[in-house]
C-alpha positions, -999 to 999 in steps of 0.1 A, spaced: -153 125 214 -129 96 216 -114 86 185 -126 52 177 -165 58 191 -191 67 164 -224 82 164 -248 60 176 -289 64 169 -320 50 171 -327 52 138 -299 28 123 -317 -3 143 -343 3 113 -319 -2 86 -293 -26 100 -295 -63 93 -260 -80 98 -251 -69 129 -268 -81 161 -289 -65 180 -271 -69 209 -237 -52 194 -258 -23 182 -274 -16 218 -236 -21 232 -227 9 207 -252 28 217 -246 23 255 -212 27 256 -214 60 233 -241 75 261 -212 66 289 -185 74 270 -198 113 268 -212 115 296 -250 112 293 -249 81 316 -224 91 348 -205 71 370 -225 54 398 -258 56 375 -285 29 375 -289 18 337 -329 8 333 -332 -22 316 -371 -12 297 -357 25 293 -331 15 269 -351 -9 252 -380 12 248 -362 39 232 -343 18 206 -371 1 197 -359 -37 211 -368 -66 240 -349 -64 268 -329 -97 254 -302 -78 235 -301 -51 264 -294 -76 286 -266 -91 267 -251 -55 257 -247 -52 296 -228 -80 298 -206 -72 274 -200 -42 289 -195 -56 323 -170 -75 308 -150 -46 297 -153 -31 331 -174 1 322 -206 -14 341 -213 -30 369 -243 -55 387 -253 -50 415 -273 -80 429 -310 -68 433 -304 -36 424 -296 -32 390 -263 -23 366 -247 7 373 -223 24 351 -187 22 371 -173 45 394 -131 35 397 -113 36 426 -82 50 434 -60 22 430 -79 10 397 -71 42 384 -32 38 396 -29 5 377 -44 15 344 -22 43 346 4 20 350 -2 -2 319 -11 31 299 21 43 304 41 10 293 16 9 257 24 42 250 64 40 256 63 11 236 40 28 206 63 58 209 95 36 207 79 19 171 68 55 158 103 67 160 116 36 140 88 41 113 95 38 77 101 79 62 63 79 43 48 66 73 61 91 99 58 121 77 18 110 78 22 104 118 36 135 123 10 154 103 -17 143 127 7 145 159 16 184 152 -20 189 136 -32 174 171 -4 193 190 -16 225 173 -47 221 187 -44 214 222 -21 244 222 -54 267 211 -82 248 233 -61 256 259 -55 295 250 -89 293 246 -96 276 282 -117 248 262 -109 217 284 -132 194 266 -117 199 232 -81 198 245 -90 166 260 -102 152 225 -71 165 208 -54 145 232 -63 118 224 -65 119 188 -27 122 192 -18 91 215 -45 73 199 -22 80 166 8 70 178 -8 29 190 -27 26 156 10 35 135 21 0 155 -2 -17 132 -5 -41 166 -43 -49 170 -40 -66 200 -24 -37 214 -54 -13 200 -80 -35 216 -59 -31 251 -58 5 253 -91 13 239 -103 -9 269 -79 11 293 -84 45 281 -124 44 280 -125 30 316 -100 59 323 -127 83 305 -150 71 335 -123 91 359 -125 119 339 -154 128 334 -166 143 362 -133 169 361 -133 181 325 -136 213 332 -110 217 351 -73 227 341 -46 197 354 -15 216 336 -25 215 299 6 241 294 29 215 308 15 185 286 17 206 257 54 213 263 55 172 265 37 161 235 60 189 213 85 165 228 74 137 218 72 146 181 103 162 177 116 126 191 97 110 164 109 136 138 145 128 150 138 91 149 151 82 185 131 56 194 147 52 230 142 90 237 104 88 222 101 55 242 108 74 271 88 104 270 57 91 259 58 69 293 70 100 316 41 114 296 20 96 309 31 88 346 34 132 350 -4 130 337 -13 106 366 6 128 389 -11 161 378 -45 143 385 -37 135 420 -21 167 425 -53 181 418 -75 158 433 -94 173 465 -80 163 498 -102 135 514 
């Protein structure tokens, strides 16, 4: 479950009345693709979705553009929208800009007043903690989580929304990447041994070592994944 996606239901379009329709049918959506219930490269059906939530196909229609928007979805001219597949080189560049948001969240982290790092650092080691046990435990999924519950702490202690908003986008069309490979192993012991890293250079307050690391972090992750990748 990423961090910043909630539960979505049916049942709360019976009870909501200041939010749109449309944003509530987004939610829902983009929860389904998020864990997986609608895969890459699957046709999303218009009177489905609106049948089972209960709406008209207006707000469904204007969830999926949203969505388009945000890159998750895409539509394909008389046949439908489809939930994205990425290619190779998207998945390069968002890579790429992942790795410069987290060097620059791990670089404010370190600098972090004393109250407000001893509170990071309980969620990075909790989060630490439990990667190392998913993955004694060979539990993929829940590593992956843990994951990232811990970058996602490190960009919300910048306190920079805009930067929030950038890598939610980045990591969720990332997600679409993944999902099709999370049961599979890419080197969990070596990314522990990284994130412990990365929070004894918060501890220590080095924000050019933290700054660092979180961005090699990130480019080894990339580089495990294509390691891994089957040959075409």
């Amino acid at each position: 479950m990423l961090p910043w996606l909630t539960e979505s239901s049916a049942d709360r379009f019976n009870d909501v009345r200041d939010t749109s329709l449309a944003k509530l049918v987004k939610g829902d959506m983009l929860s389904l693709i998020l864990k997986g219930v609608l895969v890459p490269g699957q046709r999303i059906n218009e009177p489905d979705v609106a049948a089972r939530l209960g709406v008209s196909r207006v707000p469904v229609r204007e969830a999926l553009r949203e969505l388009e928007s945000s890159g998750l979805v895409v539509a394909r001219k008389h046949a439908g929208v489809f939930v994205r597949q990425l290619d190779a080189p998207e998945i390069r560049d968002l890579y790429q800009m992942r790795s410069l948001l987290d060097g620059f969240a791990g670089r404010q982290a370190a600098q972090l007043p004393a109250s407000d790092k001893t509170a990071l650092l309980e969620i990075l080691e909790d989060a630490a903690l439990a990667m190392k046990d998913a993955e004694s435990r060979h539990e993929v999924q829940r590593y992956y989580g843990e994951n990232l519950r811990f970058h996602w702490a490190l960009i919300e202690a910048t306190g920079n929304q805009t930067l929030a908003d950038s890598y939610r986008g980045i990591v969720q069309k990332l997600h679409l990447s993944r999902l099709k490979n999370l049961s599979h192993d890419y080197g969990m012991q070596a990314s522990i041994a990284e994130h412990l890293e990365i929070v004894q250079a918060v501890r220590d307050g080095d924000p050019q070592r933290c700054e660092a690391l979180m961005a090699h972090h990130v480019s080894d992750a990339f580089r495990r994944l294509v390691d891994a990748a089957p040959a075409p």
